[in-house]
N, C-alpha and C positions, 0 to 999 in steps of 0.2 A: 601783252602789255609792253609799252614803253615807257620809257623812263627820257625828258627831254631838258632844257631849261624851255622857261620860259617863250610866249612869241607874243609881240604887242600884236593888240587886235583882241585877245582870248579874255582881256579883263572880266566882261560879263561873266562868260562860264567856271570862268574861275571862282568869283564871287559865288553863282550858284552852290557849288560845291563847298565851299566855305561858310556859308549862312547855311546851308542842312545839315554838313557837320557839327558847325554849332547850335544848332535850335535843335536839333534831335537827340546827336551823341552828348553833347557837355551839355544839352538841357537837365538832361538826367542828374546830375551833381548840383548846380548852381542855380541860384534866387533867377525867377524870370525878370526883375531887373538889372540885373549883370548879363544877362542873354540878350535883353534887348540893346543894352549899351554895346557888346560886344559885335553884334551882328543886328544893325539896323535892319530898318523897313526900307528907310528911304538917304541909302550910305552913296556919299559924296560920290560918284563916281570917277570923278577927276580923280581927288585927293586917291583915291585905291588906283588907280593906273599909276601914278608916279609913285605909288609905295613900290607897286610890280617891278616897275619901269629901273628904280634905286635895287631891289632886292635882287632882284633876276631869280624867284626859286625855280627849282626843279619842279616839274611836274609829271605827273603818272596820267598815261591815255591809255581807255582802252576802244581801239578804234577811233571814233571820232569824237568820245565821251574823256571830257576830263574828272579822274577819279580822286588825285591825289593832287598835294603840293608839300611842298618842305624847302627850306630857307637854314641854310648858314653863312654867317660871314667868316671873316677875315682870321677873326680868334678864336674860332669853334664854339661859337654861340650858338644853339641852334633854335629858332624861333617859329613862324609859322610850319605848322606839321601836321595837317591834315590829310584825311583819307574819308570820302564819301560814306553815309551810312551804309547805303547798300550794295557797296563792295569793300566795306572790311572785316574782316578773318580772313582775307584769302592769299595772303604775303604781299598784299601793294606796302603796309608800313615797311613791311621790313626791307623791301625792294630799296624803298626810298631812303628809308635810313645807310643799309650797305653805301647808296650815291651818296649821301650827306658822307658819313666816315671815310668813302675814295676821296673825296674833295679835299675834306681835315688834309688827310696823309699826303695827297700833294702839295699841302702850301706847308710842309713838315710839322704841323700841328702835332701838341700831344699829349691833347685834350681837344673833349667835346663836351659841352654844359649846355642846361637848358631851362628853364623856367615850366615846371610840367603842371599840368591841370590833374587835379584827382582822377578825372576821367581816362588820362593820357598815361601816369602813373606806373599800371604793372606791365603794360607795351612797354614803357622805356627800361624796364626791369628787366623785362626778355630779353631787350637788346643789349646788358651788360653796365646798364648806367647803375649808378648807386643815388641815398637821396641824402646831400651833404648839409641841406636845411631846409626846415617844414616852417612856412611861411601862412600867418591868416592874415591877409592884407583887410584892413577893410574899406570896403568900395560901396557907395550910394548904401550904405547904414547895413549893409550884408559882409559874412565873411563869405573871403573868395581864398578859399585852401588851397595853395600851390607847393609844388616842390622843388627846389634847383637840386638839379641830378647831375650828375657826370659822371664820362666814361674815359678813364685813360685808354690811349689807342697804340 
């Protein structure tokens, strides 16, 4: 597995990976209309290349399949953080995460926070986050339970 940022050109497959993540793994927790808003049928593909384009995340390949992705900025946000359904358990999060916390620590962060999905939750616990507030936002007449987590580093 590699661990790379980002390469324009990879939008589609990226997305693939992103809408199985979420239609499979975070279907299981949330209303299928928060799934559908989350992860269109038929999602802008412009508007998703200039997120990529602004974000630059990290992405996990294995060979010429992309498995993973994960996104932090500036102040140790850590935002898009996905891992394919059928290659997670096998350390790509936690691959991903280690590059997310080297990134922190080079721009001397010291803190990493995140807005986590129930789904996402006891992975970010593994990785040493804690949950500093449990949020039921609600979205299109559904609760959408999340949690902001942080990890001093």
């Amino acid at each position: 597995m590699n661990i790379r940022r980002y390469l324009e050109g990879e939008e589609p497959a990226i997305w693939q990976m992103y809408y199985s993540a979420t239609r499979i793994s975070v279907a299981k927790d949330y209303h299928r209309e928060l799934i559908d808003r989350w992860a269109p049928h038929d999602k802008n593909m412009t508007q998703w290349a200039k997120r990529l384009k602004e974000k630059n995340p990290f992405i996990a390949v294995i060979g010429d399949e992309i498995v993973g992705m994960a996104e932090i900025d500036r102040e140790g946000f850590i935002d898009y953080f996905y891992v394919h359904p059928s290659h997670q358990g096998r350390g790509i999060g936690k691959r991903l995460m280690d590059t997310l916390i080297t990134e922190a620590k080079t721009h001397a962060l010291e803190r990493a926070f995140a807005n986590v999905s129930k789904t996402a939750k006891t992975f970010f616990e593994s990785q040493n986050f804690e949950v500093t507030e449990t949020r039921k936002n609600i979205i299109l007449n559904h609760v959408a339970l999340n949690f902001r987590m942080a990890r001093t580093l």
